[in-house]
C-alpha positions in Angstrom: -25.4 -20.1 20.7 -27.3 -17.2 19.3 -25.4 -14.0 19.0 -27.3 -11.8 17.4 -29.7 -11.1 13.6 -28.9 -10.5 10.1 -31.0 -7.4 8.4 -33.2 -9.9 7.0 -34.4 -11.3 10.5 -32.7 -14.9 10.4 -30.5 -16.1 13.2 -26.9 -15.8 13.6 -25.7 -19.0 15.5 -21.8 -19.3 16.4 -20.7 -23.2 17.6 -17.9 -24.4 19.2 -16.4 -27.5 18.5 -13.3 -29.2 18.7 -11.4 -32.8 18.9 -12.5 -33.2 22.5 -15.0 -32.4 24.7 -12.5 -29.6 27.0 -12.0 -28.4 23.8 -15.4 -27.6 22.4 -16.5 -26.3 25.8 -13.3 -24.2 25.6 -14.2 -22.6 22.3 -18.0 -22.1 23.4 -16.4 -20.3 26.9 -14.7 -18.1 24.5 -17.2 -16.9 22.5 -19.7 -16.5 25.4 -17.2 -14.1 26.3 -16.7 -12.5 23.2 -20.8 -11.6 23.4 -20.6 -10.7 26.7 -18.0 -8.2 25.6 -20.1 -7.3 23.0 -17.7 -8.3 20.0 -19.8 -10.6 17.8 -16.9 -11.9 15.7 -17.3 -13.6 12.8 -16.3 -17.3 11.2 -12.8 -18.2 12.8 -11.8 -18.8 9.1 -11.4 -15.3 7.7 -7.9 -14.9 6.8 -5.7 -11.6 6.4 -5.5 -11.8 2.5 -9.6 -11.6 2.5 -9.5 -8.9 5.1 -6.5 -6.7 2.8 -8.7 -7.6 -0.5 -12.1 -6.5 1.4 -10.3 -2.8 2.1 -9.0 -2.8 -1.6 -12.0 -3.6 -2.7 -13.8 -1.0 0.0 -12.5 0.6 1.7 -10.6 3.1 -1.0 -13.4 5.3 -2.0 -12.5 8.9 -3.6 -8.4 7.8 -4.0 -7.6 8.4 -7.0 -6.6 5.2 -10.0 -2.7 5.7 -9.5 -3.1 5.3 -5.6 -5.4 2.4 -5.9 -3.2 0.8 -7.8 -0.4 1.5 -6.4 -1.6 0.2 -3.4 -2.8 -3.3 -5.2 0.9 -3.9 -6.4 2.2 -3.2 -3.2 -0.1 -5.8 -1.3 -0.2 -8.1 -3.8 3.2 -8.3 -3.9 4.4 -8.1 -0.3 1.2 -9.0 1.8 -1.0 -11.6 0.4 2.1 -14.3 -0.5 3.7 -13.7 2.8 0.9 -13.7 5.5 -2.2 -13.7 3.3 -2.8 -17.4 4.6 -2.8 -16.5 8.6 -6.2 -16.3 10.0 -6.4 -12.6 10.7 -7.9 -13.4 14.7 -5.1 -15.7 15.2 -2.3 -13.3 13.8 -0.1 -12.0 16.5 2.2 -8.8 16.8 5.3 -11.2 17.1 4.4 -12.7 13.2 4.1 -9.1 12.2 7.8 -8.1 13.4 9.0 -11.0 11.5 7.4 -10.1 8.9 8.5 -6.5 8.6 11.9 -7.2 9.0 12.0 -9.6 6.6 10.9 -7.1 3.9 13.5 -4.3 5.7 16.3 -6.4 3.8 15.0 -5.8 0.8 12.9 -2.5 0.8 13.2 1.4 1.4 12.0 2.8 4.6 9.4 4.8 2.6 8.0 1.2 1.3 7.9 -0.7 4.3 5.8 2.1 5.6 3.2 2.0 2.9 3.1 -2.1 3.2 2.4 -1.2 6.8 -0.4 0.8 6.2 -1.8 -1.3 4.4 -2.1 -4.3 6.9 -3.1 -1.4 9.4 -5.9 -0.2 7.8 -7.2 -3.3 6.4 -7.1 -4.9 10.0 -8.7 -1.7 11.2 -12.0 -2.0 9.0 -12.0 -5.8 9.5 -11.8 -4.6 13.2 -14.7 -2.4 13.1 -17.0 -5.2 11.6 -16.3 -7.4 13.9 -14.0 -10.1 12.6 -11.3 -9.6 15.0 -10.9 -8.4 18.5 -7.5 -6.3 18.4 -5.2 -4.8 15.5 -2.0 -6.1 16.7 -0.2 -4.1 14.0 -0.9 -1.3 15.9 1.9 -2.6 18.7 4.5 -3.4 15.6 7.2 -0.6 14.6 8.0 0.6 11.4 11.9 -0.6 11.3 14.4 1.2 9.4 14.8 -0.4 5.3 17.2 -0.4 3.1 18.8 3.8 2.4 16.5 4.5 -0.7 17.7 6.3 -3.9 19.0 10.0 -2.7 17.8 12.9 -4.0 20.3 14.9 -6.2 20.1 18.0 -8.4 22.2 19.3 -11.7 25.2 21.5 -11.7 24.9 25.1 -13.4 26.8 23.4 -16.0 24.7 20.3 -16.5 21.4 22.4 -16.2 22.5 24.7 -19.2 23.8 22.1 -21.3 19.8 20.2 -20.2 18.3 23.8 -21.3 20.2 24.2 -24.7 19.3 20.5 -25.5 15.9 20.4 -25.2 15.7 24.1 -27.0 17.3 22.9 -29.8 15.2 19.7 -29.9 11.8 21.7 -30.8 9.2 19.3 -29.2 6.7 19.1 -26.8 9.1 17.4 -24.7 12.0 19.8 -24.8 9.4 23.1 -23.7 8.2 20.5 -20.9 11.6 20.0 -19.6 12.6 24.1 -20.1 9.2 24.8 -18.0 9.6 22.7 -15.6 13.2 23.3 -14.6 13.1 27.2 -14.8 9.7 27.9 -12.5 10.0 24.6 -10.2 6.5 23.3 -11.0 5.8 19.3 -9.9 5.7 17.3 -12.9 2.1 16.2 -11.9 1.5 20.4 -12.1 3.1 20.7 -15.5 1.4 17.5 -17.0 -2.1 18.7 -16.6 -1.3 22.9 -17.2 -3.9 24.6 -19.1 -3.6 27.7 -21.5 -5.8 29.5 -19.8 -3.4 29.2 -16.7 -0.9 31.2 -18.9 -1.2 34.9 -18.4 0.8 37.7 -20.2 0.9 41.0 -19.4 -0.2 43.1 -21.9 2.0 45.7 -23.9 0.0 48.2 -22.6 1.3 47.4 -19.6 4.5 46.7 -20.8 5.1 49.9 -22.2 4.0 51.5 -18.7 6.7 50.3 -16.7 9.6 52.4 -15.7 13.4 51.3 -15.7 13.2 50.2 -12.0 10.3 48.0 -13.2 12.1 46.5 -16.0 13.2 43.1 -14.3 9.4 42.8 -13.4 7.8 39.4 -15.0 6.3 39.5 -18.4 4.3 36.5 -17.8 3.3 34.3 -14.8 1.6 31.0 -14.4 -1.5 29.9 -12.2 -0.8 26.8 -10.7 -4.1 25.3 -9.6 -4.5 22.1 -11.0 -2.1 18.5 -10.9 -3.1 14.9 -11.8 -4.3 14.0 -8.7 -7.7 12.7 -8.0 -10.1 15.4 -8.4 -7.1 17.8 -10.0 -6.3 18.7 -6.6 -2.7 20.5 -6.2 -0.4 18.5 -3.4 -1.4 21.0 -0.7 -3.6 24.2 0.1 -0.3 26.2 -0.5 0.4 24.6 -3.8 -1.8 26.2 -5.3 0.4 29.6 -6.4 0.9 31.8 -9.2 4.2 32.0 -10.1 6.4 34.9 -12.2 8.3 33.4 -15.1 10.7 34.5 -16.8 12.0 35.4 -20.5 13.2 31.8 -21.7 10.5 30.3 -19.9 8.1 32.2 -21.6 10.3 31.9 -25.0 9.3 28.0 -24.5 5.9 28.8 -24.2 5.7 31.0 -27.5 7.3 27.8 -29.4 5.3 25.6 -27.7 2.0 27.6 -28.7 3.6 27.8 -32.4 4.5 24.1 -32.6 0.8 23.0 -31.2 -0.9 25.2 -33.8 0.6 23.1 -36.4 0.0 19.4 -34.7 -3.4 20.7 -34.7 -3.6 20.6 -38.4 -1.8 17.9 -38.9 -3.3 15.6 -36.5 -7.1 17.0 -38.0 -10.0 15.0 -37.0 -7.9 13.1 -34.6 -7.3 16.2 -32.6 -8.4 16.3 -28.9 -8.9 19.5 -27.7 -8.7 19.5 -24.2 -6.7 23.1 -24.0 -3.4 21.5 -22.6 -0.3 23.1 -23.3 2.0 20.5 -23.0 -0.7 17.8 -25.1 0.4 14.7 -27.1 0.3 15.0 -31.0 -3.9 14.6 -30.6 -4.1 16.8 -27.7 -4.4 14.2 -25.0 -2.7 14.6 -21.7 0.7 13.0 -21.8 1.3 9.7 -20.3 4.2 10.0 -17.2 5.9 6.7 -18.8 6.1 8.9 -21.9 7.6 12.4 -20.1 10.2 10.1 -18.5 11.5 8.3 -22.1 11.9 12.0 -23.5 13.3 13.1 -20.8 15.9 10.5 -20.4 16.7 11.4 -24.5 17.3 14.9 -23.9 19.2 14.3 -20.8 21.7 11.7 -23.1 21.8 14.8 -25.7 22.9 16.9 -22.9 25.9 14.7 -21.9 24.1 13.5 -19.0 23.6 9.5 -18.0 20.3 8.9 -18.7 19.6 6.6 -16.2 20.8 8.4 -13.4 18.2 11.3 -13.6 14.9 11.6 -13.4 12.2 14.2 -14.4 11.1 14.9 -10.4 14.9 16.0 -10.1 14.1 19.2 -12.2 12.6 20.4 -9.0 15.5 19.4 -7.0 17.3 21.4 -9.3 15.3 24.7 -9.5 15.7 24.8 -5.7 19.6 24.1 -5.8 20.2 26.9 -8.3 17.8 29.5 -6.7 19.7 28.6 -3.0 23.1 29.0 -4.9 21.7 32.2 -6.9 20.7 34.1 -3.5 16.9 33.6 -2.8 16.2 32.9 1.2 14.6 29.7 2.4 11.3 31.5 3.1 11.2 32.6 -1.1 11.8 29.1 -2.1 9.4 27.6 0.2 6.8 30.2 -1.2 7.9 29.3 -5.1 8.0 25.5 -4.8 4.4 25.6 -3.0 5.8 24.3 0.2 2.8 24.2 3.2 5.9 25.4 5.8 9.8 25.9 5.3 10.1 23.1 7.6 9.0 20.5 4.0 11.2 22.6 2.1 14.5 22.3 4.6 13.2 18.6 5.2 13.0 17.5 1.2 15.8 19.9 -0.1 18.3 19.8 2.8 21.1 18.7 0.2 20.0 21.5 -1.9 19.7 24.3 -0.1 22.4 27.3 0.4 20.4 30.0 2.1 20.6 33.6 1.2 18.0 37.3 -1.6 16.3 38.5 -4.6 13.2 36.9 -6.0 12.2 34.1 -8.4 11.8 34.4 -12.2 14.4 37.5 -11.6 17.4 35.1 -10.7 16.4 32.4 -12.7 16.6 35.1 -15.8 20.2 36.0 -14.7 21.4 32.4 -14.1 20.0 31.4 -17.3 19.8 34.5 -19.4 17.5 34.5 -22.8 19.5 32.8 -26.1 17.1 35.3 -27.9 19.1 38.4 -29.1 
């Protein structure tokens, strides 16, 4: 039966066929209907692992390299071995149950709904060119995986014992960590920061201020880029300048100091790409790289390195603002929350609700070594 042209004017013929004769007239009776429905499906043979590796290969345009891949591991791993095989129009909602729950004995809620999304949306665009009738992933639930790794956040204690470490340790890493912990900044916000994103005020206007103004700032940062595709922040409201301040800005000044010299050391091998936190030839630093220094400093501190992470600086920064007095609505504002609902959702454990403002208390909890 004829159902229809390609672009280049040839005929596109579907057959049915079968072991007997009720069983080929069965299959023509089916796509006869399928026509009249307008649904021009194609071969019966197109399986689900060609229709997740046609939307990784397609349908992924503008995500950035980490998503993509990412999203490759995830399938490759967890989709294609298990159901790749199944021909995608005979794949029902009752496989796809089974198959979910399988992988809830194993994985983190968080997981099984990416794995999810990818069957969806791979069986949505093979839906759209017409190779099957329905998404029956659509009708599955997400079910509950296995309780994933909670977040957590240092003591006072531990987070002065992290600061003195990495001060004393006069690297690139060590002013990353001080940064990061005392203005809240995402690691994928500090990674990429510019320079030019640093902005002092000047002793002119230093010298200005009165004694009510002597708390004030010195120094703020623009937050406005992150290693996302495009060097888009998380959200709208992530991009923020943010007050920091004196031991923050003390790890700047050494950090500025310390890149001067790996400038001339490193000579023609120098990249200058105006980073402040830049590897010893200017390049960005590689995330696999910030974690190993990270999990150093953190043994120098007294700390078990595997138990923390660099995202939990964040977690921490919120923790000891909440316990130093800032309201939910000031932390929301300094982490670059889009409402105080994310920030009572992500930092529930964290937060102690009560006032004052940012670089402020974080100068009081941590108060400048310099003398």
């Amino acid at each position: 039966m004829t159902v229809g042209y390609t672009p280049a004017g040839k005929r596109v013929v579907r057959r049915g066929s079968g072991k007997t004769k009720t069983e080929a007239k069965n299959k023509l009776k089916e796509i006869i209907r399928d026509y009249d429905d307008g649904v021009t499906l194609q071969a019966h043979g197109y399986t689900v692992a060609q229709a997740v590796n046609d939307w990784l290969a397609y349908g992924l345009p503008g995500r950035g390299e980490a998503t993509c891949e990412k999203l490759r591991i995830l399938a490759n791993l967890h989709v294609v071995p298990l159901i790749g095989a199944r021909k995608l129009r005979e794949l029902s909602a009752d496989e796809v149950d089974v198959w979910l729950a399988g992988l809830a004995k194993s994985l983190s809620t968080r997981t099984l709904r990416d794995i999810r999304s990818i069957l969806l949306r791979a069986v949505n665009r093979a839906q759209a060119r017409d190779k099957v009738k329905r998404n029956v992933v659509l009708l599955c639930e997400c079910p509950t995986g296995k309780t994933g790794r909670p977040s957590k956040s240092l003591t006072y204690a531990q987070a002065d014992a992290l600061l003195l470490a990495a001060e004393r340790d006069n690297s690139t890493i060590g002013a990353y960590v001080v940064v990061s912990l005392l203005s809240g900044c995402r690691t994928e916000e500090v990674r990429p920061f510019p320079w030019k994103n640093l902005v002092r005020v000047s002793k002119e206007e230093l010298a200005k201020r009165d004694v009510s103004q002597a708390d004030r700032p010195k120094a703020h940062v623009n937050v406005w880029r992150s290693v996302r595709s495009g060097g888009d922040t998380k959200t709208r409201k992530s991009r923020r300048s943010l007050g920091i301040g004196d031991r923050c800005l003390a790890a700047f000044d050494a950090q500025e100091a310390r890149q001067r010299q790996a400038r001339l050391d490193a000579g023609d091998r120098w990249h200058e790409n105006g980073l402040a936190f830049a590897s010893e030839t200017g390049t960005m630093l590689d995330a696999a790289n910030v974690r190993r220094g990270f999990r150093r400093l953190a043994k120098a501190a007294g700390l078990n390195p595997d138990e923390w992470t660099p995202r939990e600086l964040r977690h921490s920064f919120v923790s000891l603002l909440s316990d130093g007095g800032l309201t939910l609505e000031q932390i929301s504002r300094l982490v670059g929350h889009s409402s105080i609902a994310v920030t009572e959702t992500v930092y529930r454990h964290q937060l102690n609700p009560v006032v004052e403002d940012g670089a402020t208390a974080m100068d009081r909890i941590f108060p400048s070594t310099k003398t």
